[in-house]
VOKELO-363387 format. One record per residue (C-alpha): residue in three letters; x, y, z. Coordinates in steps of 0.1 Angstrom, whole numbers, plus 2048, in hexadecimal, padded with zeros to 3 digits. Example, Ala and Ser with C-alpha at 12.3 -4.5 7.8 and 13.67 -1.06 7.14 Angstrom:
BEGIN
ALA87B7D384E
SER8897F5847
This chain:
BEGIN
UNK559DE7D50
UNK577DC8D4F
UNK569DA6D4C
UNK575D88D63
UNK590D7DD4C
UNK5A2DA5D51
UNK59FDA3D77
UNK5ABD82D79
UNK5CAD8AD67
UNK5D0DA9D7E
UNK5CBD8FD9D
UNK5E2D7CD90
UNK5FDD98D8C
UNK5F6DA9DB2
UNK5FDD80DBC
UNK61DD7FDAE
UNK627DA2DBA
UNK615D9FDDC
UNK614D7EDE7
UNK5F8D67DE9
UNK5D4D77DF1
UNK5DFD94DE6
UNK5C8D96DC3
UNK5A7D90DD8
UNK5B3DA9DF1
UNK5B7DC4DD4
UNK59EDB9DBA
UNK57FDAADCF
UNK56AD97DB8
UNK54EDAADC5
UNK558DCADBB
UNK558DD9D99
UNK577DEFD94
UNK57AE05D7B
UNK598E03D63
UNK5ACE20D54
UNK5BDE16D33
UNK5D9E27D1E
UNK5D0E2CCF7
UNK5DDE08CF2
UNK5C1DF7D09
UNK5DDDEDD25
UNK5D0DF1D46
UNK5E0E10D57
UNK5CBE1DD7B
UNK5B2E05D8B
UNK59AE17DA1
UNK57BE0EDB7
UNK564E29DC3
UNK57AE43DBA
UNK597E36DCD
UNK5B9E2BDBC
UNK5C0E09DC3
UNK5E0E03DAC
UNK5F2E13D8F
UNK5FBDF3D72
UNK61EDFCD66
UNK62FDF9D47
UNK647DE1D56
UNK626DCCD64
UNK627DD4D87
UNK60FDE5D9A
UNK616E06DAF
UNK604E08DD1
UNK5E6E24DD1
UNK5D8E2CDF5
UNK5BCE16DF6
UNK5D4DFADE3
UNK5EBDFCE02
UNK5CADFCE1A
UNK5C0DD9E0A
UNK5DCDCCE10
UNK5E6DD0E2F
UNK5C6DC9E3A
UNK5CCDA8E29
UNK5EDDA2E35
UNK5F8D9BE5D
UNK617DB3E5F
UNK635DB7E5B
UNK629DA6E32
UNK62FDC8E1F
UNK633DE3E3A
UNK648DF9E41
UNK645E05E64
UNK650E2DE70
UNK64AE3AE95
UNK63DE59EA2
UNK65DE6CE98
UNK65BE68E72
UNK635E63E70
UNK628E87E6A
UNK645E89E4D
UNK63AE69E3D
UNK615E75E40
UNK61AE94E30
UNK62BE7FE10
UNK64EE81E1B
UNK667E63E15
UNK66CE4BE31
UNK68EE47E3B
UNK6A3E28E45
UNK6AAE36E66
UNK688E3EE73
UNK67BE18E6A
UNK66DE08E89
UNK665DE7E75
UNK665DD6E51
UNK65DDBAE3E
UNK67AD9FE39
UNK671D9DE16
UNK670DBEE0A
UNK687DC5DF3
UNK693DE4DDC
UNK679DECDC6
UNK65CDDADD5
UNK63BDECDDE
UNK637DF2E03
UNK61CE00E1C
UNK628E18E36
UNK61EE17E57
UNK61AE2BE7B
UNK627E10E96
UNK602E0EE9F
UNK5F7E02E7E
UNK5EDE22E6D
UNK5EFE26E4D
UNK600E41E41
UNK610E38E19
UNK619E24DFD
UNK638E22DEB
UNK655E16DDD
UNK672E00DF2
UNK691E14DE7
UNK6A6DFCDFF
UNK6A2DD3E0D
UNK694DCDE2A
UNK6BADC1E3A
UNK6C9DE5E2B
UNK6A7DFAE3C
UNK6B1DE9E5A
UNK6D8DE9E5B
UNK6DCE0EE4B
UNK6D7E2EE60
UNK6D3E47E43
UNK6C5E46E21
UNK69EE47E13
UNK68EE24E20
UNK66EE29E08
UNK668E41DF1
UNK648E4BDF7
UNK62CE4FDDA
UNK60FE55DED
UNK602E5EE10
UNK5E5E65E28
UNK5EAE8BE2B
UNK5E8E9CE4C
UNK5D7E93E6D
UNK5B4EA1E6A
C-alpha cells in the first residue's frame, strides 16, 4: 500500500519525464498500485492488476512497461511519444525486435536519445516500449541504425 504523499511524488516525476497529464494518466488516483521496493525502501516496479506500469530507476527516471506505454498514449494525441513503424517492420518490432531508423513512418519532434518512447503500427497499434537510441531529426534523416531499442513488446498476432 503507498499513501498519497508516495504517488504524488511519482506523478510528479512521470510529469517531468512525460509532459503534462502524464502522472494522472499513469498513476489514476483511483487506482491503488502496488509498489515493489529494493531493500532500501526506494521504489523500484509499480504495478496495477498485475500489469507493469513503470520501472523507477536509479538515475530517477521511469522505464515504459506495456500497460505504462498504453496509458500514455491513450493520454496523448500522436505523434507526443510515438514512434511510428509500417507493415514492413511491424511483425519484427512485435516479436521484441529493435526498431530501426529506416523503417520509421513517423516520430515525435521531441524525442530525443534516451527518452522513453511508445511504438506504434501506422494504424495506432500498439506494439512496444522502449528506449530512443537516436532524436527524432537523426530517426528521420538516417537510413540505417537502431531507432529504439526496444524493451518490451506485444508478442505475436493471436
Amino acid at each position: 500500500m503507498t499513501d498519497e504523499r508516495e504517488l504524488a511524488a511519482l506523478r510528479y516525476v512521470a510529469e517531468y519525464q512525460f509532459g503534462a497529464g502524464a502522472g494522472t494518466a499513469l498513476f489514476d488516483p483511483a487506482e491503488s498500485p502496488t509498489i515493489t521496493r529494493t531493500g532500501s525502501g526506494r521504489p523500484q516496479q509499480i504495478h496495477v492488476d498485475g500489469d507493469r506500469l513503470v520501472s523507477y530507476g536509479t538515475d530517477g527516471r521511469f522505464t515504459l512497461g506495456l500497460e505504462g506505454g498504453r496509458r500514455l498514449a491513450a493520454a496523448f494525441d500522436p505523434p507526443v511519444g510515438r514512434v511510428v513503424v509500417d507493415d514492413e517492420s511491424e511483425p519484427f518490432v512485435r516479436d521484441g525486435k529493435n526498431v530501426f531508423a529506416k523503417f520509421v513512418r513517423g516520430v515525435d519532434p521531441a524525442v530525443r536519445a534516451g527518452d522513453e518512447v511508445v511504438v506504434e503500427h501506422v494504424d495506432g497499434t500498439l506494439l512496444a516500449v522502449g528506449r530512443a537510441a537516436l532524436d527524432a531529426g537523426s530517426i528521420r534523416d538516417f537510413e540505417t541504425g537502431m531507432a529504439v531499442k526496444v524493451r518490451s513488446s506485444v508478442g505475436p498476432e493471436e
